[in-house]
C-alpha positions as CSV (number, residue, x, y, z in Angstrom):
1,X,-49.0,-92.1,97.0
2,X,-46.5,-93.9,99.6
3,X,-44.2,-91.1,100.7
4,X,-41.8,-90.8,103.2
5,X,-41.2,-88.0,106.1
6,X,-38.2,-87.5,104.6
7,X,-39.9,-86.4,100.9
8,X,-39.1,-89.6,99.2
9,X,-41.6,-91.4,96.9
10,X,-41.8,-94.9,96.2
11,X,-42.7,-95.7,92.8
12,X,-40.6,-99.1,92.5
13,X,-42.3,-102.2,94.0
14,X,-40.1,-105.3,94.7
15,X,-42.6,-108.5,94.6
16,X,-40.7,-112.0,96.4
17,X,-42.6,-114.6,95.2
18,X,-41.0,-117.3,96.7
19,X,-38.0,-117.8,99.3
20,X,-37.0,-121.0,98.1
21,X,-33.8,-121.4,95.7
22,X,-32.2,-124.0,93.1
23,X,-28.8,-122.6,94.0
24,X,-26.6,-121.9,97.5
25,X,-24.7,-119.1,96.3
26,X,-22.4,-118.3,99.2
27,X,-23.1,-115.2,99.8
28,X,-26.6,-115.8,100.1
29,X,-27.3,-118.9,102.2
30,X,-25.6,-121.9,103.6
31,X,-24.9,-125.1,101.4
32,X,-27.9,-127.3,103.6
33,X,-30.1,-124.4,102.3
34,X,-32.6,-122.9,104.5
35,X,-36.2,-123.4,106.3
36,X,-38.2,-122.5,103.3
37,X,-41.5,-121.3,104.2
38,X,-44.5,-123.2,104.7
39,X,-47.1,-123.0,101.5
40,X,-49.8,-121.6,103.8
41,X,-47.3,-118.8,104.8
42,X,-47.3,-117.5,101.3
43,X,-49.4,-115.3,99.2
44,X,-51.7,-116.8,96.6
45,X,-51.5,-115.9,93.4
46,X,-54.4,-113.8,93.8
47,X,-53.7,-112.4,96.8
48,X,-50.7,-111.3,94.9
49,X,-52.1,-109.9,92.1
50,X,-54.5,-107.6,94.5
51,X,-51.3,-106.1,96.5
52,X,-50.2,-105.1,93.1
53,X,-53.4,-103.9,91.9
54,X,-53.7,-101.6,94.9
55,X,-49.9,-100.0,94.9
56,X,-50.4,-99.2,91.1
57,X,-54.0,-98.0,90.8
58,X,-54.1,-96.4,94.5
59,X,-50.6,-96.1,95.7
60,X,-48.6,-94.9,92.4
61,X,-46.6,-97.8,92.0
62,X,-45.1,-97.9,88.8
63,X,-42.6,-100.4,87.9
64,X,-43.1,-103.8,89.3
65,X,-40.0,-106.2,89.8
66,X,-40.5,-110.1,90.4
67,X,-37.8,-111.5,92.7
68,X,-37.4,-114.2,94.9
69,X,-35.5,-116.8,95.9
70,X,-35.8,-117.5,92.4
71,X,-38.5,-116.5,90.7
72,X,-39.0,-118.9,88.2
73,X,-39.9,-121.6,91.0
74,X,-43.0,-120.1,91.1
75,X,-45.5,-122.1,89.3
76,X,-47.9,-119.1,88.4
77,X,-45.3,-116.8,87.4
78,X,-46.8,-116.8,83.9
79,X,-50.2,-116.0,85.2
80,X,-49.3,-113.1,87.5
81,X,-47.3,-111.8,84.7
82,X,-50.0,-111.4,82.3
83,X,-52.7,-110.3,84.9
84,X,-50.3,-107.2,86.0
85,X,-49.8,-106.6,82.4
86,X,-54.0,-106.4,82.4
87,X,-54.4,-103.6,85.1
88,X,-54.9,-99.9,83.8
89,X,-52.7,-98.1,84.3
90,X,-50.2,-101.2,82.7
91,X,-46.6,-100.9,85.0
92,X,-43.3,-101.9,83.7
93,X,-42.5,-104.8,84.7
94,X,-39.0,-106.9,84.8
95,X,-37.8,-109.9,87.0
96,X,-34.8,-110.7,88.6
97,X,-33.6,-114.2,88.1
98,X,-30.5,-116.8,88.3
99,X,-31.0,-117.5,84.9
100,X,-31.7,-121.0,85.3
101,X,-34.8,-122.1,83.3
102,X,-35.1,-119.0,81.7
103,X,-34.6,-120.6,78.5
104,X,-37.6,-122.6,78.6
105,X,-40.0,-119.4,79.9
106,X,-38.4,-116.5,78.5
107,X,-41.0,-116.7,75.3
108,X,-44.0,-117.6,77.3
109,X,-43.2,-114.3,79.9
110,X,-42.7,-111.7,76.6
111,X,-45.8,-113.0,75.5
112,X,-47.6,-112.7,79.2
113,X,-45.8,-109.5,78.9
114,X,-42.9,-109.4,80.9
115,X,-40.9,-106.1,79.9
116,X,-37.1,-107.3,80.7
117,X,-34.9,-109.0,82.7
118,X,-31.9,-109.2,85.0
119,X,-29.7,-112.3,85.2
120,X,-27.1,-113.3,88.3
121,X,-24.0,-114.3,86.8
122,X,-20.6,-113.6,88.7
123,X,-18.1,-116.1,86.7
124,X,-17.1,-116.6,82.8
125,X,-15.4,-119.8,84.6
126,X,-17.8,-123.2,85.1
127,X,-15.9,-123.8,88.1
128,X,-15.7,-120.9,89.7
129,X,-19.5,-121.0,88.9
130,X,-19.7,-124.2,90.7
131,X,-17.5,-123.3,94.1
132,X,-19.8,-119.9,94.0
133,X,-23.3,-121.2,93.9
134,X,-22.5,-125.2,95.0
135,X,-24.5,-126.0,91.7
136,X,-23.2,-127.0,88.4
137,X,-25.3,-125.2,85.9
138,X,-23.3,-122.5,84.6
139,X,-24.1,-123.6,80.8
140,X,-27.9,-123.3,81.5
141,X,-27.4,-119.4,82.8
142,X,-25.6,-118.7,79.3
143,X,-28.6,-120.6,77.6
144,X,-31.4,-118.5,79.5
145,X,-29.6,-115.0,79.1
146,X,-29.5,-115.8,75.1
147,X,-33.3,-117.3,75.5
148,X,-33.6,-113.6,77.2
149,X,-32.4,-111.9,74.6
150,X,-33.6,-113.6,71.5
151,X,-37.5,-113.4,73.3
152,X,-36.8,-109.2,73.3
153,X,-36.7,-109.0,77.2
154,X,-34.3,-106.2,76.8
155,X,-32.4,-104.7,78.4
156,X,-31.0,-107.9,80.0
157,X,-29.1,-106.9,82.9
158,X,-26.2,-109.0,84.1
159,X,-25.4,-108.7,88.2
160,X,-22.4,-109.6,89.1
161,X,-21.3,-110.1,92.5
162,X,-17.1,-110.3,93.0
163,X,-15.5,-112.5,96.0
164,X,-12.2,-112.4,97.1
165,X,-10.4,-115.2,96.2
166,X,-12.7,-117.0,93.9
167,X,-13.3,-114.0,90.8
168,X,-11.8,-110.7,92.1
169,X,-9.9,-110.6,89.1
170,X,-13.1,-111.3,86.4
171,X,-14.4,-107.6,86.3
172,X,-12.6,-107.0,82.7
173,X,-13.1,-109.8,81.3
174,X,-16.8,-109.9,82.2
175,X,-17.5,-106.6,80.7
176,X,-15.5,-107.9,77.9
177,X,-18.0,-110.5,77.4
178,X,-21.1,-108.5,78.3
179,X,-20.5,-106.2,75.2
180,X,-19.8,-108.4,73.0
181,X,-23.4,-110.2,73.5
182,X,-25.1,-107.2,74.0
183,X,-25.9,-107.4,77.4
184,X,-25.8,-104.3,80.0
185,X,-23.3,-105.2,83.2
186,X,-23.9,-104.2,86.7
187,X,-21.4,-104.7,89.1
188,X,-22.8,-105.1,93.1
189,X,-21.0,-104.8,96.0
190,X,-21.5,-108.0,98.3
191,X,-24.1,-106.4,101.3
192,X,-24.9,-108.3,104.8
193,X,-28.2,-110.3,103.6
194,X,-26.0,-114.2,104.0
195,X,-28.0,-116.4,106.5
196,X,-24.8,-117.9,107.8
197,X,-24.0,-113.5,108.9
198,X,-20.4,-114.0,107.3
199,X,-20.4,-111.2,105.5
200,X,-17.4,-108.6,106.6
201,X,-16.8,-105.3,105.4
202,X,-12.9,-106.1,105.5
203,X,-12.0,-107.6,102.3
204,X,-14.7,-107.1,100.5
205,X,-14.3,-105.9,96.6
206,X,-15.7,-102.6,96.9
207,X,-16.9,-100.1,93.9
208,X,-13.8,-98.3,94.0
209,X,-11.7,-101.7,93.1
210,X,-14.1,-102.8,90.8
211,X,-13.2,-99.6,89.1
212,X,-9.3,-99.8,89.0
213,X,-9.9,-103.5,88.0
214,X,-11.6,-102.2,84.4
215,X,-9.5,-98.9,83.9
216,X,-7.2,-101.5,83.2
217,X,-8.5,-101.9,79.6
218,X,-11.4,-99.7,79.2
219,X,-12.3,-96.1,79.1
220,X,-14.8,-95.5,81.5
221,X,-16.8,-92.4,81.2
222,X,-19.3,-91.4,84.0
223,X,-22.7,-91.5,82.7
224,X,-24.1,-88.7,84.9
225,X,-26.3,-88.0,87.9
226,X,-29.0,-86.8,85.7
227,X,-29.3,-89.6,83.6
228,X,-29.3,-92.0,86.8
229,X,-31.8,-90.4,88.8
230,X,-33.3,-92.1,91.4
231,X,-31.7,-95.7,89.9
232,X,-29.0,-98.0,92.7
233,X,-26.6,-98.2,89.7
234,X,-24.1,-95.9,89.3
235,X,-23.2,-95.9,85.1
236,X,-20.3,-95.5,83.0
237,X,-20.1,-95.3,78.9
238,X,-17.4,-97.9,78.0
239,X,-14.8,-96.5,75.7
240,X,-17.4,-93.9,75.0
241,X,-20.5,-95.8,74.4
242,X,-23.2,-96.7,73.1
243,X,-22.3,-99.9,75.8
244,X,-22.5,-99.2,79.6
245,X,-21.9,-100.3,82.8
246,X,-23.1,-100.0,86.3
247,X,-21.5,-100.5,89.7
248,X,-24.1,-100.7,93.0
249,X,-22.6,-99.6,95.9
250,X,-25.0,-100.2,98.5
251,X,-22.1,-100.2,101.2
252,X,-19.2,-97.9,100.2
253,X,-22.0,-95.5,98.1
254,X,-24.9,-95.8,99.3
255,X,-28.1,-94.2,97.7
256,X,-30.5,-93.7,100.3
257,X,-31.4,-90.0,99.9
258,X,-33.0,-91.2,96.5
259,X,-34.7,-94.1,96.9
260,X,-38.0,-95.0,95.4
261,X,-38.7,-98.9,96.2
262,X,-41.2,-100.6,98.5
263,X,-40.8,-104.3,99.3
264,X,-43.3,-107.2,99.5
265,X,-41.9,-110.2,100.6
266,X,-43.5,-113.9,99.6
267,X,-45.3,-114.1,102.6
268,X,-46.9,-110.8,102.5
269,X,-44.6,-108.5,104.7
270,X,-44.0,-105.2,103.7
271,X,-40.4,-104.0,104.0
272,X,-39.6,-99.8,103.2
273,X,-35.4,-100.6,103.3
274,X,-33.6,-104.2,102.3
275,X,-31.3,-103.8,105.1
276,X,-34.7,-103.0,107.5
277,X,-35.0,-105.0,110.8
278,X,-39.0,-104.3,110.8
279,X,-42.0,-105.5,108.6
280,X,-45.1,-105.0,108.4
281,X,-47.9,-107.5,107.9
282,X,-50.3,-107.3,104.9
283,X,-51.2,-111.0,104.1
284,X,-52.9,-110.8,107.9
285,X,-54.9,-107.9,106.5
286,X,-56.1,-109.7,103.7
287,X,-56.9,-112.7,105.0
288,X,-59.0,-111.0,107.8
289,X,-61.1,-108.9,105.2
290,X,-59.3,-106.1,105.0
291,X,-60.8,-104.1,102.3
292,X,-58.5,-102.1,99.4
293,X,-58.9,-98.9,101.2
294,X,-57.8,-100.4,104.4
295,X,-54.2,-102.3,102.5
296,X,-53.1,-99.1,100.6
297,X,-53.4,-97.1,104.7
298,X,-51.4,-100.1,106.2
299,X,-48.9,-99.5,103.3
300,X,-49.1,-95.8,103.5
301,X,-48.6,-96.1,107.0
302,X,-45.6,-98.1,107.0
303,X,-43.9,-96.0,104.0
304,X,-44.6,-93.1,106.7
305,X,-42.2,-94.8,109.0
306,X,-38.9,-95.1,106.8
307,X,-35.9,-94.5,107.9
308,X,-33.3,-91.9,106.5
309,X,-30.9,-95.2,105.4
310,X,-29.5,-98.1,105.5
311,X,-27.0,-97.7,108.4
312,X,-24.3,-99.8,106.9
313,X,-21.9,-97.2,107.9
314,X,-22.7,-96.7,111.2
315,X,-20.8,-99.4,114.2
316,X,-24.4,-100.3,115.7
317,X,-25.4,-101.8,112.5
318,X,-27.9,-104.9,112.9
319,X,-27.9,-107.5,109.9
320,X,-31.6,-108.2,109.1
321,X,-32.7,-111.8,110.2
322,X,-34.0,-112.8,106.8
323,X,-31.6,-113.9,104.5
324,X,-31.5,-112.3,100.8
325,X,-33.7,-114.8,99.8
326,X,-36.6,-114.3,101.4
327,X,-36.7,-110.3,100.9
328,X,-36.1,-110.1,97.6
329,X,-33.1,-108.1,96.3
């Protein structure tokens, strides 16, 4: 079990399996991109597989989440997928992607046996799409949500991230859109994780504008803390259901007291917090000899050591070095 002094229990394991990125989202990373890591820096595919083996069959891991960069540059993504879908007992497994080739994998991961997915989309508008993410492939994230849908990885999730400026004034309309194609919308308020350390809490579209923004033409009706539990999204039934949709507010609401995730980043660092300035090192453990026992104590170890929160609210907080991209959101 990977528990915290503080009573939490981490069921929820966030896999990066690769830093790198076909997009330059703004918010994320600067338009040269970034020093992507070096291929003997990341895990193997087997190597992979083992850390996952070991958090669900020793450590009570029980939902695994593929992230990245973008996920779907990983060229065994099928392969890991359908060997975690092979270990007893079988987690839930989902992956969080850009969307981008998604309509050429979605059936192959189903079949590996991929559970669901979510999908970053912030913009109904091609351009807005293209000044957001410096990429002009807006019609191939529509494509790879319906491939998404059509393959059954439901739920799809939709994140949406708002900018000031650029599609502040998209909320309605995207929710508009999500429930008329069936998809599940989760607003997320923009957090420090840019490699260019832009990001400023002044100005930034916070949960409590995103909901003013969609009062303006639906009913929103809070959802519940029971039914949320231990999840980051905060849910409302839209003009009283059966759609909903979420709002994340890691900074202005943030959910610390309930969190259940571990982190493992592509190159094999574990990470207890998103916003943490300390890892700890598991690929140098496995690459020395380090047997299963010896993994899951280094993870308990470092779940041991988490921290209370985030500290976004407190004047002393410290933007991690690594950018989004390489942790894994």
């Amino acid at each position: 079990m990977l528990i915290d002094t503080y009573g939490r229990v981490a069921t929820d394991l966030r896999v990066s399996l690769t830093d790198r990125c076909n997009l330059r989202c703004t918010y994320c990373m600067p338009e040269e991109g970034l020093q992507w890591l070096a291929k003997p820096d990341l895990l193997t595919d087997d190597e992979i597989v083992r850390l996952i083996r070991i958090a669900v069959t020793s450590l009570g891991i029980e939902e695994v989440r593929f992230t990245g960069g973008e996920p779907l540059l990983r060229p065994g993504l099928v392969g890991i997928v359908q060997r975690v879908a092979a270990l007893e007992p079988r987690p839930q497994m989902s992956l969080t992607t850009n969307g981008i080739g998604l309509r050429r994998t979605a059936p192959a991961l189903r079949e590996a046996g991929l559970d669901r997915v979510n999908v970053s989309l912030d913009t109904l508008r091609p351009e807005v799409f293209k000044a957001l993410t410096r990429r002009d492939r807006h019609r191939d994230v529509l494509d790879g949500l319906y491939a998404a849908r059509e393959a059954g990885l439901t739920p799809v999730k939709v994140n949406s991230v708002l900018m000031p400026g650029l599609n502040d004034d998209e909320a309605p309309d995207l929710l508009a859109w999500a429930v008329e194609h069936d998809y599940e919308l989760r607003f997320i308020e923009q957090m420090p994780l840019d490699a260019q350390h832009g990001w400023k809490r002044e100005g930034m579209i916070t949960a409590g504008d995103i909901l003013a923004s969609l009062r303006t033409r639906f009913e929103l009706t809070p959802e519940g803390e029971e039914k949320r539990g231990s999840a980051p999204a905060e849910r409302w039934l839209v003009d009283g259901g059966p759609h909903v949709v979420g709002v994340i507010a890691s900074v202005t609401r943030p959910f610390c007291s309930a969190c259940d995730r571990t982190r493992l980043t592509a190159d094999g660092q574990i990470r207890t917090c998103l916003f943490a300035t300390e890892e700890t090192d598991l690929r140098g453990a496995l690459r020395s000899g380090a047997d299963d026992e010896e993994i899951a104590r280094i993870w308990k170890q470092a779940m041991w050591g988490k921290k209370a929160g985030a500290g976004l609210d407190d004047p002393s907080f410290v933007q991690p070095d690594r950018p989004m991209s390489a942790i894994g959101g």
